[in-house]
N, C-alpha and C positions, 0 to 999 in steps of 0.2 A: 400679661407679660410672661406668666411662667408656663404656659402654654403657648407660648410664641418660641421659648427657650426650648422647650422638651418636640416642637417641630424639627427648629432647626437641628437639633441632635441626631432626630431620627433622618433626616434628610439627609445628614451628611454619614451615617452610618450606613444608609442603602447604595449613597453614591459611592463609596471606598467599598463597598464589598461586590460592586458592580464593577468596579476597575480592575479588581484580584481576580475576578472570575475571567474578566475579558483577557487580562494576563496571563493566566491559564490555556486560553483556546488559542496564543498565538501560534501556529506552525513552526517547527525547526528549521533552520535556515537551512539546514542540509539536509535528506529523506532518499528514503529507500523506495520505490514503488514498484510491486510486482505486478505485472501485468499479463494474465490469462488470457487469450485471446483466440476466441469460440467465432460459430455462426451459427444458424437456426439451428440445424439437424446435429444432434451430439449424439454419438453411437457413446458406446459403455465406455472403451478405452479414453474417449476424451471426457467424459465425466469422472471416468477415475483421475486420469492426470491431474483435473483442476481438484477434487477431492484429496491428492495426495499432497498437491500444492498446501493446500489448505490446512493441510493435516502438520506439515512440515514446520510452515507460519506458525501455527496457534503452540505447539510444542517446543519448537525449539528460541522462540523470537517475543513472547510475553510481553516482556520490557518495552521491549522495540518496539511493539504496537502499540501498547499502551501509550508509548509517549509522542507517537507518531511519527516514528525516525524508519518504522515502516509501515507502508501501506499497501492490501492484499486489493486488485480491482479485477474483476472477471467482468470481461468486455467484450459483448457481440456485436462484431465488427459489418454485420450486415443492419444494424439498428443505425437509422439517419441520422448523421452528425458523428458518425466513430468510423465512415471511409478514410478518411485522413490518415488513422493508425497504421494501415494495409501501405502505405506511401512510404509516411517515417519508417519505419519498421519492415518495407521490404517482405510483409507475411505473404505466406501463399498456404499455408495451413494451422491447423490449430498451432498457438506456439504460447510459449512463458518466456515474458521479454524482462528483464530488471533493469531499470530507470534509475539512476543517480540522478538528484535533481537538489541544484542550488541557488538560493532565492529564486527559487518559481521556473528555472530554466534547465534543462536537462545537460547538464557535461558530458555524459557516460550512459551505455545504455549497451546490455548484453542477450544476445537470445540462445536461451538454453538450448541448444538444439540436441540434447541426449536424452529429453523427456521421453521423444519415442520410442529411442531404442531402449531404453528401461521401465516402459510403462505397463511391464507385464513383472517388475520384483521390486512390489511396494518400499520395502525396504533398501535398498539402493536407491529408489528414486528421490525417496524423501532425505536420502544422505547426500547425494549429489544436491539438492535443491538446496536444501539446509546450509551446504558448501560455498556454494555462492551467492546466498544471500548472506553467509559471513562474511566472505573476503570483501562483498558489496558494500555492509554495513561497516568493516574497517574505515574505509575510504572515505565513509561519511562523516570519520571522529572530527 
């Protein structure tokens, strides 16, 4: 009996700490999602863009990733099953697009188009990106 007792304890301790955990990984109903968007041949200037992107996210946006209110996707739109994006999205070259997206559906969705002309003063680039991934993530409160 007291080995039947000290099962069901543990049983029910793996189940509630399975449930917190699963609690934990649910998505935010609302999300930032930055989207990089590449094909095969990446000259430097567009390894740097997505690098400065990158660089932008990880320093200025901590939180916001961490909690998943943003999310950073570098997407080769020539890889099968990502033509679609080139449609939605209207690309016709490398671009950084930011997705508002609520319960799973996209409201809002902006394409930086001054990455290029700033892709040569890291520092302005990452301030403009940084810029509208703010105003982006307001919208999200």
């Amino acid at each position: 009996m007291k080995k039947l007792v000290i099962i069901l304890i543990s049983a029910v301790v793996v189940i509630s700490s399975g449930f917190s955990v699963r609690a934990a990984e649910v998505p935010p109903a609302v999300k930032v999602i930055a989207y990089y968007f590449h094909g095969e041949f990446r000259c430097p200037t567009c390894n740097a863009m997505e690098k400065y992107t990158r660089e932008a996210i990880d320093t200025h946006f901590k939180d916001a990733l961490g909690s998943g209110k943003l999310v950073f996707k570098s997407v080769n739109v020539e890889e099968p099953g990502n033509e679609y994006f080139v449609k939605q999205y209207q690309l016709y070259t490398k671009s950084l697009i930011l997705s508002l997206v609520k319960d799973g559906k996209q409201i809002k969705s902006k394409n930086l188009d001054k990455i290029w002309e700033l892709s040569r003063n890291e520092q302005k680039f990452i301030a403009y990106v940084a810029g509208e991934i703010r105003d982006l993530l307001k919208e999200a409160q």
